[in-house]
VOGU-3710 file (C-alpha; in Angstrom, 3 decimals, decimal comma):
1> xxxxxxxxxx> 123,909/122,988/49,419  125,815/119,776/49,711  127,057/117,541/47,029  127,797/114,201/48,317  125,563/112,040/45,938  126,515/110,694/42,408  124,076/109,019/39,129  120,633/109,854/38,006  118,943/106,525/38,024  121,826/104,361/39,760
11> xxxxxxxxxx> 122,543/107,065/42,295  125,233/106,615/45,540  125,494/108,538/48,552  128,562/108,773/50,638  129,275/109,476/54,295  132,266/109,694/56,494  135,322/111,032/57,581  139,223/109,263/57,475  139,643/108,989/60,788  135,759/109,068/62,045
21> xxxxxxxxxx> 134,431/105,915/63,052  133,070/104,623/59,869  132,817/105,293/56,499  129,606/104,150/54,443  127,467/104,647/51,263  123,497/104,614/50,334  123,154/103,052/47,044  119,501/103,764/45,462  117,619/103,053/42,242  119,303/99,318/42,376
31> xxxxxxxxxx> 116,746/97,467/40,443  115,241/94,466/42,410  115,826/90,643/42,599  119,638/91,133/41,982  121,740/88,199/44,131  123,617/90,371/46,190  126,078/89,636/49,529  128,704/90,951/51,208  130,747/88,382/49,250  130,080/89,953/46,142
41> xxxxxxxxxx> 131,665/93,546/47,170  134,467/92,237/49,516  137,053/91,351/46,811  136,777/94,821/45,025  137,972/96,132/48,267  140,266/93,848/48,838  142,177/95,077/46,086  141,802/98,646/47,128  142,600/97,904/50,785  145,816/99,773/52,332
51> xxxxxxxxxx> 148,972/98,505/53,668  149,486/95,278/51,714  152,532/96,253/50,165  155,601/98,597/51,127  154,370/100,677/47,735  151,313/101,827/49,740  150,256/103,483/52,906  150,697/100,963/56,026  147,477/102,014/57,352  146,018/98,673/58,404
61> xxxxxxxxxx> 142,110/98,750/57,838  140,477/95,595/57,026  137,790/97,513/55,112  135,575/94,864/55,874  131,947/95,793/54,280  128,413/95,240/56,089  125,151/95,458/54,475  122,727/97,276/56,355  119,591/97,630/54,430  118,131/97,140/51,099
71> xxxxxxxxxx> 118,963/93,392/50,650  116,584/90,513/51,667  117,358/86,334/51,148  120,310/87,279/49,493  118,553/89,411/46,789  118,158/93,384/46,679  114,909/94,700/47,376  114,491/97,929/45,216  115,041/99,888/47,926  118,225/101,895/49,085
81> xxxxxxxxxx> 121,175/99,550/50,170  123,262/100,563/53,105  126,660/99,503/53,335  129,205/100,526/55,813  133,098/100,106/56,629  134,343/100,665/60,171  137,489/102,613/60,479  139,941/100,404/62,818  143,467/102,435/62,689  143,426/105,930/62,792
91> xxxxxxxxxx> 145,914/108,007/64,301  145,364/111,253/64,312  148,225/112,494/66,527  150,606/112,014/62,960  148,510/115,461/61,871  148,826/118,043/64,929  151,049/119,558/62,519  148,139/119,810/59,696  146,095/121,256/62,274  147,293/124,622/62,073
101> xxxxxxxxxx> 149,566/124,780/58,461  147,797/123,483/55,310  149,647/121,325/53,077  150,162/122,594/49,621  148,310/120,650/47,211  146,223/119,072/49,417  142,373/119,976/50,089  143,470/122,068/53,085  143,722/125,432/52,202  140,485/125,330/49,939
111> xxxxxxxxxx> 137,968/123,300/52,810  139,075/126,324/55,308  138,135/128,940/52,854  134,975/127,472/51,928  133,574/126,266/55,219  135,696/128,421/57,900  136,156/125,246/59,652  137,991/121,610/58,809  138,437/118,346/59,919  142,416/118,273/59,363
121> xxxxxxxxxx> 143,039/114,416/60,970  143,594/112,509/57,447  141,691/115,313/55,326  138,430/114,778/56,734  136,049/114,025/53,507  139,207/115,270/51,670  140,900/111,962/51,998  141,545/109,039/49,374  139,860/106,536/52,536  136,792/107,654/51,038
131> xxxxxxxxxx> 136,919/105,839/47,927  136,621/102,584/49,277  132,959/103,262/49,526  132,911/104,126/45,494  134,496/100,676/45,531  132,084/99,013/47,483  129,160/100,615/45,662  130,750/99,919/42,330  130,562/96,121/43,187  127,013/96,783/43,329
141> xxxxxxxxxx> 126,631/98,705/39,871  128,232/95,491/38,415  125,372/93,391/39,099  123,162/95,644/37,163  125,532/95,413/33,931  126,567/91,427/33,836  127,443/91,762/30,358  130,319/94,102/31,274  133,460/93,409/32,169  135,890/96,519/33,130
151> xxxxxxxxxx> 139,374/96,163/33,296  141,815/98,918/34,695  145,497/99,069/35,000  148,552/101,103/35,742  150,031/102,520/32,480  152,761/104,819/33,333  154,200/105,778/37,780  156,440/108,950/37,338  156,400/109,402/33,763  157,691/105,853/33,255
161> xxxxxxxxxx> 154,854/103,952/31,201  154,161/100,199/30,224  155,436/98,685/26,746  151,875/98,404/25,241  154,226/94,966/22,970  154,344/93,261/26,018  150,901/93,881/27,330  149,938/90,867/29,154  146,365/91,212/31,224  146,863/87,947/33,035
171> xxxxxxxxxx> 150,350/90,367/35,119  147,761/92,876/36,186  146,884/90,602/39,624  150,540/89,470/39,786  152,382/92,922/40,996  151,342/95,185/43,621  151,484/97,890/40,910  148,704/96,162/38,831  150,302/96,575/35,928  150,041/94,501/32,963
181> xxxxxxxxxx> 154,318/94,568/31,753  156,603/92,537/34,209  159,319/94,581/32,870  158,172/98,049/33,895  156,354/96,526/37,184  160,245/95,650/38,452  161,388/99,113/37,362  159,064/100,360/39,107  159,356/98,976/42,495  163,022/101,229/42,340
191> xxxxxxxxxx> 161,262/103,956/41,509  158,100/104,047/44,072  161,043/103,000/46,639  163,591/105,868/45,853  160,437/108,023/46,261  159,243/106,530/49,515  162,682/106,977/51,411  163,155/110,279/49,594  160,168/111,394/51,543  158,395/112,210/48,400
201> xxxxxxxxxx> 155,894/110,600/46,223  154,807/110,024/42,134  152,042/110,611/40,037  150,360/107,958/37,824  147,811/107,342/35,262  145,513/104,820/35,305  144,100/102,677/31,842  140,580/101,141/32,009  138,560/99,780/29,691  135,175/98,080/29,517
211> xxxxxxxxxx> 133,807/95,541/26,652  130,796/94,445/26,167  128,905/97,625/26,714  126,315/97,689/23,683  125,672/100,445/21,261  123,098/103,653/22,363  123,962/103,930/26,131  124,302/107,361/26,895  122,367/110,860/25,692  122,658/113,403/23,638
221> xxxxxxxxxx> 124,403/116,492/24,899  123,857/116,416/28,689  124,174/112,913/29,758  126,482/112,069/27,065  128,517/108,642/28,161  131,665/110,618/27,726  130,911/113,553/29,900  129,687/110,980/33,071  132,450/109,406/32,729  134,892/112,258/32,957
231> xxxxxxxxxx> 132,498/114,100/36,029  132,882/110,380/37,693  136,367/110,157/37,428  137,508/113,809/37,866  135,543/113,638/41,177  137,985/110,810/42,805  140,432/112,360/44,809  143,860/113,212/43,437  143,066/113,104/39,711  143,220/116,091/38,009
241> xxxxxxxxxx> 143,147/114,707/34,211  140,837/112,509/32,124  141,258/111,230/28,448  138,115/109,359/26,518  139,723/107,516/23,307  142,875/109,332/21,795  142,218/112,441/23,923  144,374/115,095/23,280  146,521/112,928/20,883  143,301/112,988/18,573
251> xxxxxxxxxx> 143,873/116,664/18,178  147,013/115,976/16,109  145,176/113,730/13,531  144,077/114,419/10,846  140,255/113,995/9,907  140,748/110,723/8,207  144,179/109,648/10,724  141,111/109,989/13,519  137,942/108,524/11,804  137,242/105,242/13,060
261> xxxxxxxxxx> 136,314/103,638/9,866  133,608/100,987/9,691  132,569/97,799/7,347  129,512/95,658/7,369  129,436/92,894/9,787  127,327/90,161/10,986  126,001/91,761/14,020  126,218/95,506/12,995  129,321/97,387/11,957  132,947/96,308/12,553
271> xxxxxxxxxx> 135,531/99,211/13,147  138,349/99,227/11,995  140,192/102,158/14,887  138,824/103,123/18,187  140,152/106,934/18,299  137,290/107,812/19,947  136,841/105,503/22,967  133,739/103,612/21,872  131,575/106,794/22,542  129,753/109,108/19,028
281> xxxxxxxxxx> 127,939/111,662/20,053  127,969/111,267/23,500  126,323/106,852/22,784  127,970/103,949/23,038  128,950/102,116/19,819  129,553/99,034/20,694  133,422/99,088/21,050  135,511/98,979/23,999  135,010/102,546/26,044  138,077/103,270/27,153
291> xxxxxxxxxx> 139,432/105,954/29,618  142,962/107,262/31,009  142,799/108,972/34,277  146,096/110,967/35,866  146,682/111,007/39,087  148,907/113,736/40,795  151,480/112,922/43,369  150,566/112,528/46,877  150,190/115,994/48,938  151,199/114,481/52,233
301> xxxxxxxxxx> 154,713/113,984/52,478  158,008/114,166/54,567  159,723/116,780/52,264  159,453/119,911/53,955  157,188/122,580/52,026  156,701/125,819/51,847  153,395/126,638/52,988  151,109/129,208/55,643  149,283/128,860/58,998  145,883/129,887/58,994
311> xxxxxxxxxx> 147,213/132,962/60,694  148,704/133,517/57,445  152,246/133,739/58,481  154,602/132,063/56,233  156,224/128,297/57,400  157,019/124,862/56,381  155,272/121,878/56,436  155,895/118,394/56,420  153,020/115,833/56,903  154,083/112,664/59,089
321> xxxxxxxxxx> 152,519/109,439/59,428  151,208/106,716/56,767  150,539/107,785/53,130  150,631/106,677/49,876  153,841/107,504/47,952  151,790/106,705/44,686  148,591/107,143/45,194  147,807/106,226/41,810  148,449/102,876/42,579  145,299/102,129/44,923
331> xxxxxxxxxx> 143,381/104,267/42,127  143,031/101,224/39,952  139,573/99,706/41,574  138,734/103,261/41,991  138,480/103,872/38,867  136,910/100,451/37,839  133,914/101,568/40,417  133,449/104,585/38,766  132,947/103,173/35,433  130,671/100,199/36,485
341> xxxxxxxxxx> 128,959/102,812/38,344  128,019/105,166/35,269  128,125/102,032/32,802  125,145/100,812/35,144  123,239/104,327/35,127  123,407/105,062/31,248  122,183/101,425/30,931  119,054/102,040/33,560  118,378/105,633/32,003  118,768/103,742/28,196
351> xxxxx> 115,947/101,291/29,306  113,744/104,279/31,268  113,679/105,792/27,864  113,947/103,548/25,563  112,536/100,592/27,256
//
């Protein structure tokens, strides 16, 4: 059994290797007569394409996006939308040493034991080069939800966070860290530097929030808004932590400390907190859902490791080539796709049921 596909309404298939000859996605369940072009889903990946700064791989992929299927005068058709990337710089040759030593904390060790076999050049379907698809598919899932905009940042590379005083959403598109505190973003361009000539790399997490989702997406118990979102972002590659609302800071409140108080409004109830992320019972309430997503360090680097062959013999390993030495960092669309991407599928499952 394969698991490659993603949604329940709004669902997205992906395909392809990191260094096969394309990467693509099959988007299906878009709803019809939505104005849709290439120039809709180029600039998401834009900001998710490699090697535009020294902070980030210098793998040099355009990661220009063609639409094969499922659009028609400019407008989707209701039927399954094709859309495909070409891969234009691989070099494989930088992982002869992968080949036969698995790199700890990558997907290495675990692909071989599963499947017997593995596609070590880049990590195969292990590889981050696989999200740009989520990206481009994302920038479809936005046309279904027009009344949402999502907004992700950096909050913290390393340990070292953001001064949430001197938040300023108009930085985020001004660094190459997207981070919304001038301050921290020139700290930071030490820090991802000591880390890149150290031949080692940082963690990061990511913030992202989306307003203007209204109150009763989502289900009770099983498609709760809450649990799609953490499934959609625990499945991007690297992350290995997810936080709805206060997370595990709400389980040092106290009942009342955590209770997100409410008083009549004109349109419905105005809240006074958001502890919980703008998600009750697995529904929307109307508030800003928020999200924090951490993002371990990148596996592939120049340190030597200690590691095995798949002999089992004991060795080092140290991976060469062009990665990431925050991978984090290129998570930021990433993450954006994901949530467009469920925010569109609770609200097409919402109207199934509801109408």
């Amino acid at each position: 059994m394969s698991f490659n596909t993603f949604g329940r309404v709004l669902r997205f298939t992906t395909f392809g290797e990191s260094h096969g000859p394309a990467i693509g996605a099959v988007v299906d369940g878009c709803p019809p007569r939505l104005d849709l072009s290439e120039a809709d889903i180029q600039p998401f990946l834009d900001k998710r394409r490699p090697g535009q700064s020294r902070f980030t791989t210098q793998r040099q992929e355009p990661d220009a996006v063609r639409i094969l299927s499922g659009v028609f005068e400019g407008r989707t058709t209701g039927t399954p939308i094709g859309l495909l990337i070409d891969n234009v710089d691989q070099r494989s040759k930088d992982y002869s040493e992968v080949a036969s030593a698995y790199r700890p904390g990558h997907a290495d060790y675990a692909y071989d034991a599963k499947y017997g076999f593995r596609d070590y050049r880049g990590g195969g379907r292990s590889s981050a080069r696989e999200t740009a698809m989520r990206v481009a598919a994302g920038a479809v899932a936005r046309k279904v939800i027009p009344e949402v905009t999502i907004t992700a940042w950096v909050e913290a590379i390393g340990g070292d966070a953001i001064d949430y005083t001197k938040f300023d959403a108009a930085e985020i598109g001004n660094n190459p860290f997207f981070c919304p505190d001038p301050d921290t973003a020139a700290r930071w361009e030490q820090l991802v530097d000591d880390a890149r000539k150290a031949g080692s790399s940082l963690g990061a997490v990511i913030a992202c929030e989306a307003t203007g989702v209204p109150a009763g997406w989502g289900a009770p118990l099983y498609a709760k808004l809450d649990s799609e979102l953490a499934s959609a972002m625990m499945s991007i590659n690297a992350v290995k932590g997810v936080e709805i609302g206060d997370g595990f800071a709400a389980a040092a409140l106290s009942g009342e400390a955590n209770a997100d108080a409410m008083r009549p409004g004109a349109n419905g109830p105005e809240f006074l907190a958001n502890h919980a992320g703008g998600i009750a019972g697995g529904i929307s309430t109307g508030q800003p859902v928020r999200v924090r997503v951490a993002f371990k360090p990148t596996s592939s680097i120049l340190t030597p490791v200690e590691t095995i062959n798949r002999d089992g013999a004991a060795t080092e390993i140290r991976t060469k080539g062009r990665h990431d030495p925050c991978v984090g960092i290129r998570g930021v669309p990433v993450v954006e796709a994901m949530m467009a991407l469920v925010l569109a599928d609770q609200k097409l499952l919402h109207r199934a049921q509801c109408g």
